[in-house]
GUPANU-888648 format. One record per residue: residue number from 0; residue in three letters; x, y, z of N, C-alpha, C, O in turn. Coordinates in pm, 1 decimal. Each point is the difference from the previous one (the first is absolute). Layout:
<recs>
REC:NUM:ALA:X:Y:Z:X:Y:Z:X:Y:Z:X:Y:Z $
...
</recs>
This chain:
<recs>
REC:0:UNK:-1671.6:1687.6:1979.1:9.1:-44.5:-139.9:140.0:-53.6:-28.5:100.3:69.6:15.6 $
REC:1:UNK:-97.3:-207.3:-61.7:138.0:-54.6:-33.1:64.7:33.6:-97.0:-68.2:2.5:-102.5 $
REC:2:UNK:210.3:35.2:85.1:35.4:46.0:-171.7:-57.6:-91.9:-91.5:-75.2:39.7:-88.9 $
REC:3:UNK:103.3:-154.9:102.8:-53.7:-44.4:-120.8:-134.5:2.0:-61.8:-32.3:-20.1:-117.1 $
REC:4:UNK:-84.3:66.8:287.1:-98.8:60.6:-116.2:12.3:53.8:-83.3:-34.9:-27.6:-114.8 $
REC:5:UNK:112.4:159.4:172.6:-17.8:145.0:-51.4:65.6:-35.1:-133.1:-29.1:62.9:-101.7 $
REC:6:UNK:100.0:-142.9:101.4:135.7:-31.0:-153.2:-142.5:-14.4:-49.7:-56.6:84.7:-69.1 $
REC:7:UNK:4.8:-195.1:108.5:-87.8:-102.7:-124.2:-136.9:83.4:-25.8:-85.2:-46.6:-75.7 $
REC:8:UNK:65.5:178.6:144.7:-126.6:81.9:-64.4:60.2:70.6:-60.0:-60.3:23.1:-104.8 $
REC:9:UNK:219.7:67.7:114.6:54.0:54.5:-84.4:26.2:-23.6:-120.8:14.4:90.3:-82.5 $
REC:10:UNK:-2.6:-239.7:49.8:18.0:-35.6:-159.7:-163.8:-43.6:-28.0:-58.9:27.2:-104.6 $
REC:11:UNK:14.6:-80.6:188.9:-171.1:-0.6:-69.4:-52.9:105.5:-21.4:-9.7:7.7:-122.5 $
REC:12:UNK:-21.2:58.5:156.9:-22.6:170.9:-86.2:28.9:25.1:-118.5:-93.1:2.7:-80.4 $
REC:13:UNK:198.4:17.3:44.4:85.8:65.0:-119.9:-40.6:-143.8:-114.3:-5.8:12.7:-122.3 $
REC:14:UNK:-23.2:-169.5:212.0:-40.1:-74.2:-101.1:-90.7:14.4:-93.7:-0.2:10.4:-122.7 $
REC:15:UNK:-108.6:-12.9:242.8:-120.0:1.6:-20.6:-52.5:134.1:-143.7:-77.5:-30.2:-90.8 $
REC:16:UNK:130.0:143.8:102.9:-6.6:115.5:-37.6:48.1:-67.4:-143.6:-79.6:-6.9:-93.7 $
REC:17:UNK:232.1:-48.2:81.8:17.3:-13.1:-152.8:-76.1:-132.0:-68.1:-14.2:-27.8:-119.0 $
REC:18:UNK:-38.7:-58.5:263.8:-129.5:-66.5:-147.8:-81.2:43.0:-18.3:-70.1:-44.9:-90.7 $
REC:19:UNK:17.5:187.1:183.3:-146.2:31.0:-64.4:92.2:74.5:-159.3:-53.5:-2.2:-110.9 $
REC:20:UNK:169.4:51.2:131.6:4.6:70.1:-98.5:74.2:-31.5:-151.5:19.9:62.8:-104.0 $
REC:21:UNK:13.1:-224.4:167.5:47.1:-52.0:-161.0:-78.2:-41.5:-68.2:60.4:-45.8:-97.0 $
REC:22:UNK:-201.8:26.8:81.6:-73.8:-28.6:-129.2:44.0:114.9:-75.7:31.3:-20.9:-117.2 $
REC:23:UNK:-23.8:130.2:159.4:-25.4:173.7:-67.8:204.8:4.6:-69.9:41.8:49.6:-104.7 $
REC:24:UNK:15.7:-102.8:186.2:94.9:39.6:-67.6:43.7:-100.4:-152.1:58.6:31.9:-103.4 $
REC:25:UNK:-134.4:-196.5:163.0:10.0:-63.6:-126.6:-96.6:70.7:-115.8:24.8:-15.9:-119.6 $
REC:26:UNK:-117.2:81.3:158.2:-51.0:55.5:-101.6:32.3:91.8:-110.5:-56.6:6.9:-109.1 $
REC:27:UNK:187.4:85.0:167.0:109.3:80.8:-96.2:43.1:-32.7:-78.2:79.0:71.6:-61.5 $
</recs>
């Protein structure tokens, strides 16, 4: 596995996670 996978699944994760979760926070 090349770092820069691992970089580029490391920030896709944590992405992914805050768009499922910004409709909910614009909703506050």
């Amino acid at each position: 596995m090349h770092p820069t996978a691992m970089v580029h699944s490391f920030i896709e994760l944590p992405l992914s996670i805050v768009i499922q979760y910004l409709p909910l926070l614009n909703l506050c």
